[in-house]
N, C-alpha and C positions, 0 to 999 in steps of 0.2 A: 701825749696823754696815754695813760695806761690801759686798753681797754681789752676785756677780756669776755670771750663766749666760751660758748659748749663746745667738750673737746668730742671726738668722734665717739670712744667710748661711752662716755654719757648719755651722747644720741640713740645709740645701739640701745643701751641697755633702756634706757626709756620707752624705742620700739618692742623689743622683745615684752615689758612687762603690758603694755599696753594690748599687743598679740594674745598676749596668758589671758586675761583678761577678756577678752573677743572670745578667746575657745570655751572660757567656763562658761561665760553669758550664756552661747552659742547651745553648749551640751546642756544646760540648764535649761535654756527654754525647750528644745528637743525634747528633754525628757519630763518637762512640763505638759507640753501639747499630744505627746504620748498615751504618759498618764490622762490625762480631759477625755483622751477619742477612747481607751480604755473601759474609763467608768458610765461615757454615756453609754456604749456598748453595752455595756453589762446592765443598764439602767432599760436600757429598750429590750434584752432580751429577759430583764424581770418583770417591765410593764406587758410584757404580751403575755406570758404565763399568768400574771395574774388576772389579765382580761380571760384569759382561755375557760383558768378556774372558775371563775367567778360565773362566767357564761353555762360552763358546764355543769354548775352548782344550779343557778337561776332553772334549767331545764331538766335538771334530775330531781329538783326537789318537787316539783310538779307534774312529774310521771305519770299516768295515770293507765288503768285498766276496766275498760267499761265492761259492762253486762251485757246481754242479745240487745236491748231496748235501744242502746246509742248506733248499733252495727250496722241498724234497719233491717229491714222483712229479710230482707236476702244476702242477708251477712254482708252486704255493701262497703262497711266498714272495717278494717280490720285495728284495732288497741293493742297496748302490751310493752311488751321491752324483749329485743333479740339481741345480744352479745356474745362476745367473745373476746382474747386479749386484747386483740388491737383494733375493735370494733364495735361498735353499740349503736341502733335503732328502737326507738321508741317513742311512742307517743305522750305527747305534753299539751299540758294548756299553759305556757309561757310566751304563747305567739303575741306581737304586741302589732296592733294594729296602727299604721303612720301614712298609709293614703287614704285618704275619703272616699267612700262605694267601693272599695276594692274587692275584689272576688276572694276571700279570705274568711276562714273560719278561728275562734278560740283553741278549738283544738287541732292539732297539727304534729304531723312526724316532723324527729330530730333525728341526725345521724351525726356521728363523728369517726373518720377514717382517715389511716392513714396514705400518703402518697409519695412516691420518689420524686426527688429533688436532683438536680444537676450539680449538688455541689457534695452526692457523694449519703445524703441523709435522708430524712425525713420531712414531712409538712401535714401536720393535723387539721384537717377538713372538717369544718362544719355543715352540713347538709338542711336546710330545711323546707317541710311543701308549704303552702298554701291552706292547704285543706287537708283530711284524712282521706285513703283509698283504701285500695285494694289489700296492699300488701304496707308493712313501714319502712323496708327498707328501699323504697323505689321513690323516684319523684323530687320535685322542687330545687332552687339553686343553692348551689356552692360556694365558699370563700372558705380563704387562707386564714385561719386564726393562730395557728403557733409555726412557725418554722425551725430547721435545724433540730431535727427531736434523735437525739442516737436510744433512745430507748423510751416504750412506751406499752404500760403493762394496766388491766382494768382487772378486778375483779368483783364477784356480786356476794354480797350477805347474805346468806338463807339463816330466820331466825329459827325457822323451826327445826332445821339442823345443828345452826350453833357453828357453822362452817363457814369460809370463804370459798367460793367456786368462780372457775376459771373462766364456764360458760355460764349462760341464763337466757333460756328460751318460754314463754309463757302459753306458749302451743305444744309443750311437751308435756308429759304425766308428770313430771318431777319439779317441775314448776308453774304445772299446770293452777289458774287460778289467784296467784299473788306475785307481785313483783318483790325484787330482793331488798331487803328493809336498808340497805347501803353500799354504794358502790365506792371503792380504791381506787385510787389513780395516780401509778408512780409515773413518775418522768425526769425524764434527762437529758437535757436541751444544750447544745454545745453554743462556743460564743467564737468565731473566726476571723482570721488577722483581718481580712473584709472581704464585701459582697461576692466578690471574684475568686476571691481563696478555697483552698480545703483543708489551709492549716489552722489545727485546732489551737484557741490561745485557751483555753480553760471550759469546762464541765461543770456546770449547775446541775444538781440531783432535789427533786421535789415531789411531797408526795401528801394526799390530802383526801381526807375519808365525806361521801357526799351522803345526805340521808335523803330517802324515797318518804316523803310522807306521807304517799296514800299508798303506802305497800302492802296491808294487811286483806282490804276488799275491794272487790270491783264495784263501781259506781256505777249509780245510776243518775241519770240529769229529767 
C-alpha cells in the first residue's frame, strides 16, 4: 500500500505560520490592554478634575460676606474671600450637613491649596472647618481632591474695575466690602506610565470661569 504523510517541510512551515500567528495575537492583545489601562487612566484623571470643578463651583458660588451683625459683638467671626494664584480661603454656606447633632454650622470656611507630591508634582487640597472663626484661612480637615497638577493658576473678577486680578483680599481698601463677581481657574493635570512613575504619558489643560453670586453686598442673616 501506498501510504503517504507530511514531509518535514510542510511540518516546518505549518509551525512557523502557526508561530506568525501567536506573535500578532500576542502584539495585538498587548496593545489592546495597553490601550484599556490607557483610557481608563485618562478616564480617572478627567473624573477627578471634574469632581474638583464641580466641588469648587458648588463652594464659590456661595461665597459669602457678612456685615458686623453675623461677626458677633466682638468681631468673633471673621467672612470674606482671601486669595492668591495658588491659594484661596473663604467663607461659604455650601457646608452640607450628614451627622445627626453634629457640632457644625451652615456657614463655614473653604480652603483650596496646593501641596508637593513625591512623584515630582502637585496635589490640590481641599480644606474645610466646621464652623466659622477667627481667621478663614485656619481650621478644619483636609483631603486629596485632584492630584498630579503641573500647573495651577486662580484669578478674581473685579466688576468694578472690569479687570482680572491675581490677588483678592476683602480686608484690604481695594476690595474692601465685595467679593470678586468670578473666579478663573486654569489647570494642568498630567497623566503617568503609573502610580510609581514620574514619566509623563500626556498633559491635560483645563480651564473654567466660576461666578460669586452674592459678590455685590454683604449679608446680613
Amino acid at each position: 500500500m501506498n501510504k503517504k504523510g507530511f514531509s518535514l517541510i510542510e511540518v516546518l512551515i505549518a509551525v512557523g505560520i502557526l508561530a506568525g500567528m501567536g506573535l500578532l495575537i500576542s502584539v495585538t492583545m498587548s496593545r489592546t490592554l495597553t490601550g484599556k489601562a490607557h483610557v481608563e487612566d485618562r478616564d480617572e484623571v478627567l473624573h477627578s478634575v471634574r469632581l474638583g470643578f464641580s466641588k469648587m463651583t458648588e463652594d464659590l458660588s456661595q461665597a459669602f460676606l457678612a456685615n458686623t451683625t453675623l461677626k458677633g459683638k466682638d468681631t468673633t467671626y471673621q467672612t470674606g474671600l482671601k486669595g492668591d494664584e495658588t491659594n484661596l480661603d473663604f467663607s461659604t454656606l455650601s457646608h452640607l450637613h450628614f451627622q445627626k447633632n453634629a457640632k457644625d454650622t451652615d456657614q463655614v470656611t473653604v480652603g483650596y491649596h496646593l501641596e508637593n507630591n513625591d512623584r515630582g508634582f502637585h496635589d490640590l487640597v481641599r480644606r474645610e472647618s466646621s464652623t466659622l472663626s477667627e481667621k478663614i484661612d485656619e481650621g478644619g480637615a483636609s483631603y486629596l481632591l485632584i492630584e498630579n497638577i503641573k500647573e495651577f493658576k486662580l484669578q478674581y473678577y473685579d466688576n468694578n474695575k472690569e479687570v482680572w486680578q491675581t490677588t483678592w483680599d476683602t480686608t484690604q481698601i481695594s476690595n474692601l466690602g465685595h467679593l470678586p463677581q468670578a473666579v478663573k481657574i486654569d489647570l494642568t493635570v498630567v497623566e503617568l506610565a503609573d502610580e510609581n512613575s514620574h514619566d509623563v504619558v500626556r498633559e491635560f489643560q483645563y480651564q473654567t470661569i466660576t461666578p460669586v453670586d452674592l459678590y455685590q453686598n454683604e449679608i446680613n442673616f
